[in-house]
C-alpha distance (Angstrom), angle and dihedral (degrees) to the residues before:
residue distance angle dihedral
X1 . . .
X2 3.90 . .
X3 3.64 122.3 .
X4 3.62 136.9 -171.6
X5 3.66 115.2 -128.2
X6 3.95 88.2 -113.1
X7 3.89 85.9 52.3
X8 3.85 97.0 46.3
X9 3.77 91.9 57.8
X10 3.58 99.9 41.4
X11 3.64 97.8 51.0
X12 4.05 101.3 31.8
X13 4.04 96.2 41.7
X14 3.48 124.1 79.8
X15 3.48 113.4 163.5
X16 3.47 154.8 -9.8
X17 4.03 110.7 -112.9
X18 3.78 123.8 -152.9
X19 3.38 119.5 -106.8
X20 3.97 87.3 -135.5
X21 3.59 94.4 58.8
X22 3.39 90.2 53.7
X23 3.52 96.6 49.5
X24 4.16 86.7 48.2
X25 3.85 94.5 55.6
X26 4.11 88.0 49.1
X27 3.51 95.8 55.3
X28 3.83 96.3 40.4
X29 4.20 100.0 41.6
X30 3.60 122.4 44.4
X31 3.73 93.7 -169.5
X32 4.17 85.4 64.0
X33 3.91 87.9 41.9
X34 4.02 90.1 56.8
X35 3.51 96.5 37.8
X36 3.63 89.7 48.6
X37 3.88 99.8 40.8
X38 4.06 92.4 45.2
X39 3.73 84.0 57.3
X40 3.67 102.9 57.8
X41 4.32 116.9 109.9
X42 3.46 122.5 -144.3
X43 3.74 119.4 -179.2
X44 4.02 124.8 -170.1
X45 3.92 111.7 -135.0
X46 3.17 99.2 -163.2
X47 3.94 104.8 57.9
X48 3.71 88.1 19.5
X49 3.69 90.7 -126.1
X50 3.46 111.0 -48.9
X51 4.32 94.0 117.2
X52 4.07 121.5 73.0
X53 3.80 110.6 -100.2
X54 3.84 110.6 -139.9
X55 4.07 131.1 160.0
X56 3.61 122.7 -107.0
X57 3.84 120.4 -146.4
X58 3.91 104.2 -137.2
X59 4.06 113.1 -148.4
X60 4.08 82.5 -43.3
X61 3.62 95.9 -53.0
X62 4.20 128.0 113.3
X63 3.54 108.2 -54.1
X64 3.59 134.7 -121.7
X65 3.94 136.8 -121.4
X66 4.06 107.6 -113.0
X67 3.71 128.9 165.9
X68 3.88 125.6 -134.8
X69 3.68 83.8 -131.8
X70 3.70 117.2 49.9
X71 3.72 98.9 7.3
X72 3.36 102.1 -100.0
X73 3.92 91.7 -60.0
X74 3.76 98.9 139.3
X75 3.83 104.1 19.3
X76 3.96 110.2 148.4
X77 3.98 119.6 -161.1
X78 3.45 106.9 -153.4
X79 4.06 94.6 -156.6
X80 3.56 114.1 169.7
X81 3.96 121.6 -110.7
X82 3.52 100.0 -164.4
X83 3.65 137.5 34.0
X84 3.87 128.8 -139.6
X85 3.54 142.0 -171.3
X86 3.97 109.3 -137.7
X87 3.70 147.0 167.6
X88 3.77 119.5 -81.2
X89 3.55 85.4 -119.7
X90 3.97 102.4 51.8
X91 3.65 78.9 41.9
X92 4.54 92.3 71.0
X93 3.51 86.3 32.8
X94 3.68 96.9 63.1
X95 3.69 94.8 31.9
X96 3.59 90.4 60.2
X97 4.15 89.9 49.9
X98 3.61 83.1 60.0
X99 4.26 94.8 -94.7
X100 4.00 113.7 155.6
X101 4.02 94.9 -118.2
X102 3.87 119.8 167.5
X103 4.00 135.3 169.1
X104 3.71 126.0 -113.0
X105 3.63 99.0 -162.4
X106 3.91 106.1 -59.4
X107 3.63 90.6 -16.7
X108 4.14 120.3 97.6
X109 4.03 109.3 -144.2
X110 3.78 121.1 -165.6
X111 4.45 111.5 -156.0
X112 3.91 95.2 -150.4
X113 4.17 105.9 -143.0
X114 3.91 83.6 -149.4
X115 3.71 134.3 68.5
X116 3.67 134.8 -173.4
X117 3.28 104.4 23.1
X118 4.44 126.9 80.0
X119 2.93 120.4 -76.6
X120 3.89 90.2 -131.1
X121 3.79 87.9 67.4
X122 3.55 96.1 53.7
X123 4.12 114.5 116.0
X124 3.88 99.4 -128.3
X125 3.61 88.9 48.4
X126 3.51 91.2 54.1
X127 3.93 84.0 54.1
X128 3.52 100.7 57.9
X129 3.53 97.9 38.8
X130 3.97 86.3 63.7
X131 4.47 91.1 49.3
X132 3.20 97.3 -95.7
């Protein structure tokens, strides 16, 4: 099936979801927290990837993103901004583009890295609106 990007959007988005309600199902299910934590990217700029990302507790407090490689110099955490309800379909599709996607029970949420701007213009979008 081939889709404009208009197309894509309007027939694979549902709906926005609030950021609080996220939040609220992290806290109170750990089977959402995994899913949801395993599913983050992180990306090193610096040597583009080649070095193993890994957290580093500072002094007891939230830890940072470093790389065994440059230190942690370049590391990029692609956390989403927004939250959407989509189909199960657009759901692979953008998972395999590299989107963060993770379930909520039966339900297939996509965390958008981008934020004020449509959806239509976004690049991975773009991507699977063209098969790939």
């Amino acid at each position: 099936m081939t889709y404009t990007v208009q197309k894509l959007v309007s027939n694979e988005i549902f709906t926005l979801i609030s950021f609080d309600i996220i939040c609220t199902l992290l806290e109170n299910d750990s089977v959402i927290y995994n899913d949801y934590y395993e599913n983050l990217n992180y990306d090193c700029d610096v040597c583009e990837g080649t070095g193993e990302i890994w957290e580093v507790d500072i002094d007891g407090e939230e830890g940072e993103m470093c790389c065994d490689e440059c230190d942690g110099e370049g590391v990029i955490n692609h956390e989403p901004l927004e939250f959407w309800l989509v189909t199960p379909w657009l759901g692979r599709r953008l998972k395999s583009n590299g989107g963060f996607v993770f379930k909520l029970s039966n339900l297939t949420i996509w965390g958008r890295e981008a934020s004020g701007q449509a959806i239509k213009l976004d690049y991975i979008m773009e991507q699977i609106a063209k098969g790939n």
